[in-house]
Each structure stands twice: as C-alpha cells, then as structure tokens.
C-alpha positions in Angstrom: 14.0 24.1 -44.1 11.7 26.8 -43.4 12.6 28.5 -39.8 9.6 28.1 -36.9 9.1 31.8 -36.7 8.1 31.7 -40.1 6.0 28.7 -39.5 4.6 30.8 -36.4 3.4 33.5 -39.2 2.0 31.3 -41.3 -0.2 29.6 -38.9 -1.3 32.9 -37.2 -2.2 34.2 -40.5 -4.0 31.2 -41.9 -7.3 31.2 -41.9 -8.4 27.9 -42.0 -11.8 28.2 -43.5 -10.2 30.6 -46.5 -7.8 28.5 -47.1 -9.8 25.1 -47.7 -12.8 27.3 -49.1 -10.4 27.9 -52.2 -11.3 24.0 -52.8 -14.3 23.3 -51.2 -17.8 25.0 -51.2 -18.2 25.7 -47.5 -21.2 26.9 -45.8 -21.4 28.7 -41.9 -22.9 26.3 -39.5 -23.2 27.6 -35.9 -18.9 28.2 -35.2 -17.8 25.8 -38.0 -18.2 25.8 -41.5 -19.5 22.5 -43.7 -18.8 21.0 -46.6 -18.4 18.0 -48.8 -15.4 16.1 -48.5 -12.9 16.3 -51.5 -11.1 13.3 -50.3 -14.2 11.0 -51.0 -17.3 11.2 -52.4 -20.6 11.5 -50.5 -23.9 13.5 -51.2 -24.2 14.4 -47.4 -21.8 16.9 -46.1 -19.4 15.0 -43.2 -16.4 17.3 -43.7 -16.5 19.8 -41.3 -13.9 23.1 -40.6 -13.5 24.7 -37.2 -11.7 28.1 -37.5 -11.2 28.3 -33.7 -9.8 25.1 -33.3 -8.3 25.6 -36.8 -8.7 22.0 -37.9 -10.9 20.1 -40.6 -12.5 17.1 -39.5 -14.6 14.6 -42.0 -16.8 12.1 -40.2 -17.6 10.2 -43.4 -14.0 8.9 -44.0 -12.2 10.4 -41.2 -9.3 12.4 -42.6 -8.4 15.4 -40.5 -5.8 17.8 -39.5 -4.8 21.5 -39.6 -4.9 24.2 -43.1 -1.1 22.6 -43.7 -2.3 19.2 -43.9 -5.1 19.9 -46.0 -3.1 21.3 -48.6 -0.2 18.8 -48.7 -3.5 16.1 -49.3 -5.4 18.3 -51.5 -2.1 18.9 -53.6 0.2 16.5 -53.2 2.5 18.7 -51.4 5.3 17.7 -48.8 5.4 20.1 -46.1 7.4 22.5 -47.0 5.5 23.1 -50.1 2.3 23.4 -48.5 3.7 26.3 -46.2 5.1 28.4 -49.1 1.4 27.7 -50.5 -0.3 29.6 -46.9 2.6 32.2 -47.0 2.2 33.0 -51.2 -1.6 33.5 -50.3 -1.0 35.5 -47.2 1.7 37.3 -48.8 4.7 36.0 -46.1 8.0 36.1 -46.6 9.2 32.5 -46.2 12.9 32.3 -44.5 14.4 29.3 -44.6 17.0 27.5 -42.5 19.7 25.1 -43.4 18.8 22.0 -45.3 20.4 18.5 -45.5 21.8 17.7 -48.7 19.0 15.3 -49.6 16.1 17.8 -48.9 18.1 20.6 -50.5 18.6 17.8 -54.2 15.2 16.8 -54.1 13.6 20.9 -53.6 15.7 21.9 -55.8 14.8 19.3 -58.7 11.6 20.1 -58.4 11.7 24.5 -58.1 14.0 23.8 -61.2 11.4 21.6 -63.4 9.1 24.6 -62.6 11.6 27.2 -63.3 12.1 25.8 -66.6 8.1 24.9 -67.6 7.6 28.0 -67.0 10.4 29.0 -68.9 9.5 27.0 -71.8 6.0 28.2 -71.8 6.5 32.2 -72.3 9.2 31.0 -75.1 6.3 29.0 -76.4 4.4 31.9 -76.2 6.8 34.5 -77.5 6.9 32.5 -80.6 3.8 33.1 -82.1 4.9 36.6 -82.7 7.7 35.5 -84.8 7.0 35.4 -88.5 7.1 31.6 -88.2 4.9 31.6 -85.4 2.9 34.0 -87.7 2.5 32.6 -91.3 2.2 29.1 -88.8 0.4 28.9 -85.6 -1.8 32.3 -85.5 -2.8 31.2 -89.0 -4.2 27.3 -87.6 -5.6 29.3 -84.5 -7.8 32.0 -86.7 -8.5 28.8 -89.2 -9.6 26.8 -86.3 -11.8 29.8 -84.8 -9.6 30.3 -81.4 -10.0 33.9 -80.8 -7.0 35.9 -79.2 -9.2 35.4 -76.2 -8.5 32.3 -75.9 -5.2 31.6 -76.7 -4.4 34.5 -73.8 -6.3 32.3 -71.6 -4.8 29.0 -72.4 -1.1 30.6 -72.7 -1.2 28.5 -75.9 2.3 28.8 -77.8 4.1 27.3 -80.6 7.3 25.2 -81.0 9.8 26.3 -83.8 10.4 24.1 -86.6 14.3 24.4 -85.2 14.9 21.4 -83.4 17.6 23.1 -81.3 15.4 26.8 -81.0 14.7 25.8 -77.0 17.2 24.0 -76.1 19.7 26.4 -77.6 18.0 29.6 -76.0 17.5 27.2 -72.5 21.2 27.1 -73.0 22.1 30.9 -72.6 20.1 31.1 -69.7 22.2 29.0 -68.3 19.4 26.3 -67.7 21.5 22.8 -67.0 21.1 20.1 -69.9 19.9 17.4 -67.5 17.1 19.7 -66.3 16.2 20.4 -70.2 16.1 16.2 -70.0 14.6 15.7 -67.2 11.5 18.0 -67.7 10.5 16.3 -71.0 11.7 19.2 -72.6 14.8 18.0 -74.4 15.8 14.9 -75.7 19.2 13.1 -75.3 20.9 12.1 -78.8 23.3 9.6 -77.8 25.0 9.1 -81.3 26.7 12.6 -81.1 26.1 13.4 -77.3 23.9 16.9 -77.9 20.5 17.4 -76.5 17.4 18.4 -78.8 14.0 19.8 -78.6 11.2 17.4 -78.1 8.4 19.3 -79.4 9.5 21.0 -83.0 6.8 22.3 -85.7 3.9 21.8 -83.0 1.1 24.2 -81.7 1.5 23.9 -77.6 -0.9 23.6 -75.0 0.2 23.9 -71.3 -0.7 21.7 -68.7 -1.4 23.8 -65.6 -2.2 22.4 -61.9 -5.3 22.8 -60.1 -3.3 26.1 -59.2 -2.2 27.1 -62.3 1.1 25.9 -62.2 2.1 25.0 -65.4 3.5 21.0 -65.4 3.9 20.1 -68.9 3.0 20.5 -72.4 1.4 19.0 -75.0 2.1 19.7 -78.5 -0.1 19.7 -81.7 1.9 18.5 -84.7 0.2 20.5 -88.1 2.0 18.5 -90.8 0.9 15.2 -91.7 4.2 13.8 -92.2 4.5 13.7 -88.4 5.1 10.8 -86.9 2.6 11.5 -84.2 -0.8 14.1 -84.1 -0.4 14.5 -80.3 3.2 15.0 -78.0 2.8 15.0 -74.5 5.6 15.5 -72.1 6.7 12.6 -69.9 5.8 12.4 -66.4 8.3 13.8 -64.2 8.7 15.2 -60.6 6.1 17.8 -61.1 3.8 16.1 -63.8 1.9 13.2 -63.6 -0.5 12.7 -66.0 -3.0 10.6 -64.3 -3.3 13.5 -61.8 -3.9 16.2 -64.1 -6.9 17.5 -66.4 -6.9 19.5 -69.1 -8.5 23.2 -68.6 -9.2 21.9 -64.6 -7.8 25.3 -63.7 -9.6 27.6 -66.0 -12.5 25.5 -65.7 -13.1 25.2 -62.0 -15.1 28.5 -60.8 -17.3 27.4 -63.7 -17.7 24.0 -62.7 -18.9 25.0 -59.1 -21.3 27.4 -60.6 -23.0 25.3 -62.6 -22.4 22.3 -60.2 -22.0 20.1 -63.2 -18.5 19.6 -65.6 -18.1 18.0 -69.0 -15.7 15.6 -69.9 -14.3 15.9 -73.6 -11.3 14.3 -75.1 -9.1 17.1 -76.5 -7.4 20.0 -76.2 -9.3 21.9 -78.8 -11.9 20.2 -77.6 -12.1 22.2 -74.5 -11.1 25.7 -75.6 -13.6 25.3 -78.4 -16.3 24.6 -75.9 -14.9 27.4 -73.8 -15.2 29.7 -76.8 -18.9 28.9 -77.3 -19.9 30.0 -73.8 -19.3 26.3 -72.0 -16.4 26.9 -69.7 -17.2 24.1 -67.1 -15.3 22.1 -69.3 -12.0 19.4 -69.1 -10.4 16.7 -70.9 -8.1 14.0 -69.6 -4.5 14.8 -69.9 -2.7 12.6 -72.4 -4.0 9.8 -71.1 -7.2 7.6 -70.5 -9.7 9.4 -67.5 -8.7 7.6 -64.4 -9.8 7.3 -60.7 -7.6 10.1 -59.3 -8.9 12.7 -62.7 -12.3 11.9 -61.3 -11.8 12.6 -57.7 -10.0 16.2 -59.2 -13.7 16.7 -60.2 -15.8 15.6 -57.7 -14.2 17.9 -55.1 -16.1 20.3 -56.9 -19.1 18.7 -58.4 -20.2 15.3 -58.7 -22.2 15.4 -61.8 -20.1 15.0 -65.1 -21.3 14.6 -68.6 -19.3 12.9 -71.1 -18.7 13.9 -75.0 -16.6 11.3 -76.4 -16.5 10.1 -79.7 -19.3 7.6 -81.0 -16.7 5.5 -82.7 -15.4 2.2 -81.0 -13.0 3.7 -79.2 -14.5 6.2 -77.7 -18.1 4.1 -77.0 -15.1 1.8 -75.1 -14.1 4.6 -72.9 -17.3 6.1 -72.4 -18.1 2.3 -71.0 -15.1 2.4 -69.3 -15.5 6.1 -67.6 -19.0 5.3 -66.6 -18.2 2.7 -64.4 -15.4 4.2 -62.8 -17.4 7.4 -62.1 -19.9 5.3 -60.8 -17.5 4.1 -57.9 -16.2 7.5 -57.5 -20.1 8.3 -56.2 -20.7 10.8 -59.6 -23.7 11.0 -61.3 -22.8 10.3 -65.3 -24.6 11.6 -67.6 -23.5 11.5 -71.9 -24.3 13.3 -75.0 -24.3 11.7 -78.4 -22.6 14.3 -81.1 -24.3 14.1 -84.1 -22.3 11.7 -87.0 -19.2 12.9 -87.9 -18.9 15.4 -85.4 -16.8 16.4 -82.5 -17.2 18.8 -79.6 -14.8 21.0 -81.7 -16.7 20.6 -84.6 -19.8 20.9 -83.3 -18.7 23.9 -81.2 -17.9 25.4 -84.3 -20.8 24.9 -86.1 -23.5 26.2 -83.8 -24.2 29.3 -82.1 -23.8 29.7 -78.3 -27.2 29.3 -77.8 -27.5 26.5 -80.6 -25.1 24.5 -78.4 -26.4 25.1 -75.0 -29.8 24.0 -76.0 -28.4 20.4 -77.3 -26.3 19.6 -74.8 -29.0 20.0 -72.2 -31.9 18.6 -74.0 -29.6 15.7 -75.0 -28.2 14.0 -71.9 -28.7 10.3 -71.6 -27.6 8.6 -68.0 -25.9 6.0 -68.1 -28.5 3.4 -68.5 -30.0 4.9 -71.4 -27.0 5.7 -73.2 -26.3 1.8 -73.0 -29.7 1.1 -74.1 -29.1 3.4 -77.0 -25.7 2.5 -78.0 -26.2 -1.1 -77.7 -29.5 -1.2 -79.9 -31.4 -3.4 -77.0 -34.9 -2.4 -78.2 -33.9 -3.9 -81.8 -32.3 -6.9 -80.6 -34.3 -10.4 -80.4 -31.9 -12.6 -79.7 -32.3 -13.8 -76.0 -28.4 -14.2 -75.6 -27.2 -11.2 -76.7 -30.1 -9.2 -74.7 -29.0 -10.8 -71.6 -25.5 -9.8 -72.4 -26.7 -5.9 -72.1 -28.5 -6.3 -69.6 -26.1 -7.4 -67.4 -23.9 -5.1 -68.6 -26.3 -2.7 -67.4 -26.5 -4.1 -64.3 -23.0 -4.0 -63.3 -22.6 -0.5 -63.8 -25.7 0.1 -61.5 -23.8 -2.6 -59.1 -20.9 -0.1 -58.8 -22.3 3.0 -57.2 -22.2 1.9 -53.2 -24.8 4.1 -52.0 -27.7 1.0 -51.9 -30.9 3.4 -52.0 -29.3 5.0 -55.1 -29.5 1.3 -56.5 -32.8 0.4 -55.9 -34.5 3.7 -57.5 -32.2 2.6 -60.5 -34.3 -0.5 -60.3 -37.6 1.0 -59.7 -37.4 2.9 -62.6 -35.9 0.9 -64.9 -37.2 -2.7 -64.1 -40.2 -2.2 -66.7 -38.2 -0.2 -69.1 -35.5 -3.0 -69.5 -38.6 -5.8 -69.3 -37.0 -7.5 -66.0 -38.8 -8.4 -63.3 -37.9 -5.9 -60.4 -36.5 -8.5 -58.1 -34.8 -10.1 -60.5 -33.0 -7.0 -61.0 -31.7 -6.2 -57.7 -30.8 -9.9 -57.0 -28.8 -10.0 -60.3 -27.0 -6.6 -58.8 -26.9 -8.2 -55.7 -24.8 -10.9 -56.6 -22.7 -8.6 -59.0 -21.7 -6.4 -56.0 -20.8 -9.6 -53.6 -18.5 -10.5 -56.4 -16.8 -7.1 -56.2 -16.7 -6.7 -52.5 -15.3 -10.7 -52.3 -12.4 -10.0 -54.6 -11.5 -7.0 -53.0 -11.5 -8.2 -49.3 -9.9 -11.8 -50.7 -6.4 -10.3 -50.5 -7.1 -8.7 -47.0 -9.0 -11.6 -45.8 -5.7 -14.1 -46.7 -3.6 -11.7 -44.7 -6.1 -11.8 -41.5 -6.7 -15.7 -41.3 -3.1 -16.0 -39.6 -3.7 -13.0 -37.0 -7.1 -14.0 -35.6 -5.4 -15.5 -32.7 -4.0 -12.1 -31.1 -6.3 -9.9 -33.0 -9.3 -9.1 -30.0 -6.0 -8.5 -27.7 -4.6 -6.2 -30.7 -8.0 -4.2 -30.9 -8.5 -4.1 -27.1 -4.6 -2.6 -26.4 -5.4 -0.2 -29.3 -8.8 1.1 -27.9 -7.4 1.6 -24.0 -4.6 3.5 -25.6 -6.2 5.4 -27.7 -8.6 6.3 -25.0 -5.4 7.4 -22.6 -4.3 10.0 -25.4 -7.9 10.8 -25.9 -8.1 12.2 -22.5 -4.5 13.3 -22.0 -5.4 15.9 -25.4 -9.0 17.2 -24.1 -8.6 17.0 -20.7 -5.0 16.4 -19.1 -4.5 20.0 -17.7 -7.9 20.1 -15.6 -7.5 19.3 -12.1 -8.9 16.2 -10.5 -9.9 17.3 -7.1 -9.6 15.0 -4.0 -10.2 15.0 0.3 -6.9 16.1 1.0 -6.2 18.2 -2.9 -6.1 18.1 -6.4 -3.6 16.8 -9.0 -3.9 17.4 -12.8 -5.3 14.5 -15.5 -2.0 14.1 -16.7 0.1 14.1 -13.7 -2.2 11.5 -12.8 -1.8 9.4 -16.3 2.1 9.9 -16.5 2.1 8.8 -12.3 0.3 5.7 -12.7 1.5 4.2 -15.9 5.8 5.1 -14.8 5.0 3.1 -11.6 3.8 0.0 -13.9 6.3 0.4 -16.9 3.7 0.8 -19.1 4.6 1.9 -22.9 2.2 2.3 -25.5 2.4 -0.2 -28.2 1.1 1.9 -31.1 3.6 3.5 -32.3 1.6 6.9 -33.2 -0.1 6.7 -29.6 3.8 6.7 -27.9 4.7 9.7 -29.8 2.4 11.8 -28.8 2.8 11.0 -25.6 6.4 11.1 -25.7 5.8 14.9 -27.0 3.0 15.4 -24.1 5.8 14.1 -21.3 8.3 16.6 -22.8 6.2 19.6 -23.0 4.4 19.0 -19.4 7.7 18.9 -17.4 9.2 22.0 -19.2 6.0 23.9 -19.3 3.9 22.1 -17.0 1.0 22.1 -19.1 0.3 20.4 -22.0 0.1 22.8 -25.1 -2.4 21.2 -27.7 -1.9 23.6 -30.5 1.7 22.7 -30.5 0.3 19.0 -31.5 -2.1 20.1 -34.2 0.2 22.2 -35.8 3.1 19.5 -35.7 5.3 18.7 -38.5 4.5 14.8 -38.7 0.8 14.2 -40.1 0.6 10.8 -38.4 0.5 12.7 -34.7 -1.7 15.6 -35.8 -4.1 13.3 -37.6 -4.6 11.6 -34.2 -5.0 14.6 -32.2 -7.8 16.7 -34.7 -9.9 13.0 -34.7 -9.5 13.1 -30.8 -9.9 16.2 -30.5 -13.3 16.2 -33.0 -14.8 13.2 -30.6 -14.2 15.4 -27.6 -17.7 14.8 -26.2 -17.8 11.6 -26.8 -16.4 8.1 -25.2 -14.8 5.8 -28.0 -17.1 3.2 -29.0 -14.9 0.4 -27.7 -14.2 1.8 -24.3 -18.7 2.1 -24.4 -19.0 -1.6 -25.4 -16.6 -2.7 -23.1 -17.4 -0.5 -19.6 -20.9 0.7 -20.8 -20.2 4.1 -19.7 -22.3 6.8 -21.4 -21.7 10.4 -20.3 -23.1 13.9 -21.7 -20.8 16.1 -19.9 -17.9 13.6 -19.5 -15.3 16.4 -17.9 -18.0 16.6 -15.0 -16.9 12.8 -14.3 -13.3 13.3 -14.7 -11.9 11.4 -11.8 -14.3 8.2 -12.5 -13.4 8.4 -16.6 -9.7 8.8 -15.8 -9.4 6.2 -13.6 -11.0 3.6 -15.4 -9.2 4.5 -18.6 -5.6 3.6 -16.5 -7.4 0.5 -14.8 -8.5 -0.7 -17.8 -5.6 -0.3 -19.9 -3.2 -2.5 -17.0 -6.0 -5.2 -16.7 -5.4 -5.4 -20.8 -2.0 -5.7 -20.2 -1.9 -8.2 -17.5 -4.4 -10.4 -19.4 -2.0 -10.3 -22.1 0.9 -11.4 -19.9 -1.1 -14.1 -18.8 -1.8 -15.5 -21.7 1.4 -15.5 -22.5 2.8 -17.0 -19.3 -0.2 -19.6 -19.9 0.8 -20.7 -23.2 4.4 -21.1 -21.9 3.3 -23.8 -19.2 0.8 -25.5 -22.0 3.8 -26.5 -23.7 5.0 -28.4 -20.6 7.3 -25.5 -18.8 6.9 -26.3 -15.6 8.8 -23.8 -14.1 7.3 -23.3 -10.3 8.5 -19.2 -10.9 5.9 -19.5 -13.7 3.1 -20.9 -12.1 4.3 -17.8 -9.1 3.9 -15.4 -11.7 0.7 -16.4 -13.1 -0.7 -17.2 -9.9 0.2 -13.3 -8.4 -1.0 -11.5 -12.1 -4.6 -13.6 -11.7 -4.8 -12.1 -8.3 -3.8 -8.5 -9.7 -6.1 -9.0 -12.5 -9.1 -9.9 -10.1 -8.3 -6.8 -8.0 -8.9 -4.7 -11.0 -11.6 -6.1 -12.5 -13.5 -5.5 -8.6 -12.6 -1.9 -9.0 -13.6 -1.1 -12.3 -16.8 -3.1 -11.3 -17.8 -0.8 -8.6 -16.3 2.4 -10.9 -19.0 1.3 -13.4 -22.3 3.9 -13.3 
C-alpha cells in the first residue's frame, strides 16, 4: 500500500486541471475551468474543475470528486493505480507500505500481465529483423504499403512460425508459465503438460490503452491454411476487449483536433488510413463496437463517421452502431466505399488528397444512409415502405435530447413523404416503448416500497442537509447573548442528547470521520475528506461542497427557505436543519407506535409514548413555524 506521505506529494503536486485536461478539452472560466463530461454525453458543458478546491464537479449527471477519483473512473483504476498514474506524470517516487496478502496477489497479477505484454511486444518486435521476420513480415508490410513509419508507430511485430519461440525465450527470463497462460500469451497442452505459443506465423498488432499501455495483441495469420484470418488475445485482468479501440491512443490528439473520429473495422484498416494523412481514426477491438467503445470516443468528440463494409454484415453493424451511438448522444454520420473496396483498399488506391476529398463530400447521416441502403425511393410496395420508415424512426427515437428530434422531423417529414405529425407521434410512441421497458424492472421493485418511501426520501434529505452544513460551514461560529459556539459543536450537541444516528450509511461516515477529527483537532479539516481513500465519502463531500450556495431542493420544498448569502443566516439554517431532522424522526416513531396499536396492542405504555412524541412533535413543528422567513 502506498505510504500517506507519499499520498501527501502526490496531492500537493497534482494539478487538478492538468491532470483531467489530458482527457478532456477544458476551457478557463472565471477560477474554474469547463468542459464536457466524459462520463456522459451532453452538447452543453456541465462538468466543471475547480483547481482551488481541487475537485471536478458535473451538474449534468452529477459525478464528482478529487484528480484521484477522476482517474480511477476515467481508467478503470483502483486506487492505488490511479496514484502511481499522478506520481508517473509528476515524476514522484511512489513508496509503498506493507500489503495484505490479497492486495499484494491481485497487484501483482496484474504488474505481471503488463510485465509480460510488454515483454511479448518488443520480442514481437525484435522479430522482424530476423531473417524470418525478413523474407516474412517486412515483405507483407512493404506489399501492403505500411511504410517503416508506421509500423514504428503501431509497434507492429511478428510471431515466429516456432510454436515454442515465445514461450521458450519467456521461459529464460524467468517469466512463470501460468503468467504466459494467463495473459493469452501461451496455451496449455494438456496431452503432454507443456505450454505453447498462441500466436505462431502471424503479423502482430498491439492493443494499447487510452495511455499507451499495451493490453493485448492481435495477430494476422498470412497463410491460408490457417485456421483463422484474425487471433485476438483473451480478455484478461488488464484487457477487456469491449473497453478497448484499436489505434484510440495514437489517434486521440487527432480526434480532438478535428473534433470528429472514423470508425473502420480493421487493423490495417486504420494504419492504412493513418498512412494517407487520416489519423483521427479507430476500429473496434476484436469485437463488435459497443456502448463503453463509444463513450471511449465521445470523451473526446461526439461526431463519428462510420466505414464499414457494404456487404450484409457490415450494413448489419452499421444499423446496429447507429443506433447505439445515437443513445450514446453522437452525431453518426457513414461513407459508402465504392464496390469492392475497403478503407485499406481504398486508402491505397487514392492519393491523400484523393481520399480526403471523398470522405468529406460523401458523408450520409444516418437517415439518409438508410434511405440509401434500403432503396426506399424505388420501393412501391406500401408494406415494405412502412417497414423503413419505421426503421427510420426508431433510430431518430433513440437520441434523448427531444429538440434534436423534432428538427430530425422538420427536415425529413417531406423527404420521407410522412405527414410531420405523424412522424413525431410515431417516435413518440417508439420512445414510451423504450422508456416503459426500461423503468418496468425498476418500477416492479418500487410497488412494494411506496409505503415507507416519502419517510425514506424525507430522512435522506434532513441528513443530507446536516452534512451539507457540517462540510461548508461547521467551523464558523454561531454567535449568541451570552457567546458563541461553533456549527458543529452545535450539530454533534443536539443530536448526542437525542441518540440520533444517521441512517444513510455514507451520511454516518462522514460524520463519524467529522466527530473524530473535531475532538482531536477541534476543527473539521475538509481537504482531509475530499482527498479520502473511499470514493463513496468524497463523492458526497465535492457534490456538497459544489451546492455550497445553495439549500437542497427538498429542504426548499419543505421549509420554503430561500437564501442568497445563507452563512449570513447561520444560526436560523442550522437550527432548522437539527429541528427538522428530530420532527422526521419522531414522525417516524409515531407511525410506528401507531401501527402497533392498529393491530389491537393495547398496551397503556403505548398509548403514553404516542401521546408524549405527538406533544414533542407539536412543539417542534411551533418552532420551526416561527424559524420560517
């Protein structure tokens, strides 16, 4: 585990707007710095960074939290992993402290399976100087027009025809045979209980992270005996191929240049592409384009062209990755290859200004590719033309944002002969669908919880609203006739002499934490929270800390207080925040003790106890009645 002084460095040397400007186009507003959020898609910028506060805050979907947090989401990192990340990039010596065995198996694993990728790939690339490699590989790169350029760039390799050449070399380095295994690098061969390569005779293509990390491979066979064209590796502990895109890490500076990226199918593909001048390019890894490839893109663009084939298949996936994009808030656009070509082929064929031209004069969106593709304008059969068109329609049903929609249907009403209405009811009714089946699950869950749920929301808003203030405000001083006594002395007073607890479970650690730190430092050291190790409490604390000016819009519904300069009012906030949150309680006890004597307990001590909470609850409600304005 990595030592706290360490941790200490790291944050002091982060800079919080370098860090997340490495993935996100962020431009200087006022103190803070804005951009649009890579963690969902929206044309308006929501996600804000604040270096002095050194937190990042989007008001569109609400994630937040420090530069440690932002990596481990943007990445997929644990912890740990994200702080090596800060330190590589600030050029910190990590020191580490003591792990348990589990931490220490899992690390390990995974440093290994990149110890040995990477391993793999300079052998890969040593290769092609062998006179194997030679008479082999550098011949199909020169025949295929992949310049040395290129296959520096792409740390393309080759696998020897030796089914034992990696493996056996792995070997002498002392590399352990379940690694070789568990990487996708070797093969187990159970008959004599030896381990083999898994990519023999192959030209290779590493799969590198958004960082450059290289995950896995995938391997080109050149004979047509093969069994298989294409070898990819297995996923693993450090590769998953739904995560991953081809060329994504050579591509990306290119890609927010031109604020636009094309999506091809191959690996050749893409470094033929890249070759001809059109480096904003990827391909999916292995694997069909899915939801989380997309998102990989539109943290830096959401426009995306697609080149894939014109043959079933790929009209199929081009249907398929429209749609998909669509939800992901992209703009799709496609370009039709002439027959019998390919985006390597055509690459190929056509000079870099040759290519340019065509791809930009030939975009279609979506709605005309389908036109296209389908033959709608040749069609007179009523059926099959309402097919289309509805097939038209639910792709235009998938993109949420409802103005986009209805421009959609402005412009294309007349050219698909619909009536304009028509149109956006039949979308209509296509997006009801969609939102219907994906509430019905949720909606089966909630039918059995609508008894406690208003007590459930109310408990949650009063709590939250206690933290709220206990983060931006619990070390001022509340001044009275006779002296003053802090916000959170105040809190931590009132709710001890009531037992109160808090019943979310992120709401009682932080103020678990807040207790601790007060009595040893008496003051409450908010830093310490947004820089703490569990991303549940430091979650909590950036959105409170990002509202700071503002009441919750529960605790405003319920009191109706509205306050500009709410720390001027401290006293009056405070105390309705505690009263409220005891009158919630008590109301829940006596609905409890309520119930209890519905079902004929007749206990006298009950009726006592309800009798004496009625009368507490009553005395509050008077209060927070005259606290009100």
């Amino acid at each position: 585990m990595i030592d706290s002084e360490t941790i200490d460095k790291i944050f002091e040397a982060a800079k919080i707007e370098e860090v997340i400007g490495d993935f996100v186009e962020l431009k200087k507003r006022g103190v803070n710095y804005l951009g649009r959020c890579p963690f969902h898609n929206e044309k308006t910028p929501s996600f804000t960074v604040s270096p002095t506060k050194g937190i990042y805050k989007c008001f569109g979907c609400g994630k937040g939290g420090n530069v440690v947090n932002f990596i481990m989401e943007i990445e997929h990192y644990n912890y740990p992993e994200a702080l090596k990340y800060i330190a590589n990039k600030y050029s910190i010596e990590v020191v580490e402290n003591e792990l348990t065995f589990e931490q220490k198996d899992k690390k390990n694993k995974k440093d290994n399976q990149y110890l040995i990728t990477d391993f793999a790939k300079n052998i890969f690339k040593k290769n092609l100087n062998s006179k194997e490699g030679k008479n082999i590989a550098l011949r199909y790169f020169k025949e295929r027009g992949i310049s040395e350029p290129m296959i520096e760039k792409f740390e393309l390799g080759y696998a020897m025809s030796n089914s034992n050449f990696l493996t056996t070399i792995a070997l002498k380095n002392n590399f352990n045979p379940q690694l070789l295994v568990d990487s996708g690098l070797s093969l187990a061969n159970e008959n004599n209980n030896k381990i083999i390569d898994r990519f023999k005779d192959r030209i290779i293509f590493p799969i590198h992270s958004f960082t450059g990390r290289v995950l896995g491979f995938g391997g080109r066979a050149l004979k047509e005996s093969a069994k298989a064209k294409y070898l990819n590796s297995p996923e693993t502990l450090i590769y998953h191929k739904s995560k991953v895109l081809y060329g994504l890490f050579q591509a990306k500076t290119d890609i927010k240049r031109e604020d636009e990226c094309y999506i091809v199918e191959g690996y050749t593909d893409v470094i033929s592409l890249f070759e001809k001048g059109i480096k904003n390019v990827v391909s999916a890894s292995g694997t069909a384009l899915g939801v989380e490839q997309l998102r990989l893109i539109s943290r830096i663009t959401e426009n995306i062209t697609l080149i894939f084939d014109s043959d079933d298949a790929g009209i199929k996936a081009t249907y398929r990755t429209i749609d998909l994009a669509l939800q992901e808030g992209l703009e799709v656009n496609i370009v039709i290859l002439p027959e019998a070509e390919d985006p390597d082929s055509f690459a190929k064929n056509n000079s870099e200004e040759e290519l340019k031209l065509f791809l930009q004069s030939k975009k279609l969106n979506f709605i005309d590719y389908k036109v296209f593709i389908s033959k709608l304008n040749s069609i007179t059969d009523p059926k099959k033309i309402t097919v289309i068109k509805r097939n038209i329609f639910s792709s235009i049903a998938q993109i949420s944002d409802s103005l986009v929609r209805s421009e959609y249907c402005k412009i294309y009403a007349k050219k698909l002969n619909v009536d304009e209405e028509i149109m956006l009811k039949e979308i209509f009714k296509i997006r009801s669908n969609i939102n219907f089946l994906t509430k019905k699950t949720n909606n089966l869950q909630v039918v059995n919880k609508t008894k406690n749920i208003n007590d459930e929301t109310k408990l949650y808003a009063y709590e939250e609203e206690i933290i709220r203030l206990l983060i931006n405000y619990g070390n001022e001083k509340i001044n009275y006739k006779d002296g003053s006594i802090s916000v959170v002395d105040m809190i931590i007073n009132d709710l001890k002499i009531d037992n109160i607890n808090f019943s979310n479970s992120v709401f009682n650690k932080i103020y678990i934490k807040i207790i601790a730190e007060y009595s040893k430092n008496n003051v409450i050291d908010i830093e310490k929270l947004i820089k703490e190790y569990d991303h549940e409490i430091n979650s909590v604390v950036v959105n409170l800390i990002s509202n700071q000016h503002s009441i919750s819009i529960n605790w405003k519904k319920q009191h109706k207080i509205f306050t500009v300069r709410e720390n001027q009012k401290m006293r009056k906030t405070t105390e309705k925040a505690i009263l409220s949150l005891k009158k919630c309680h008590l109301e829940i006890k006596i609905k409890n003790l309520q119930e209890k004597i519905s079902f004929g307990n007749n206990d006298l001590s009950l009726l006592k106890e309800l009798n004496d909470l009625t009368k507490i609850k009553t005395e509050i409600a008077k209060i927070l009645g005259r606290n009100v304005g």
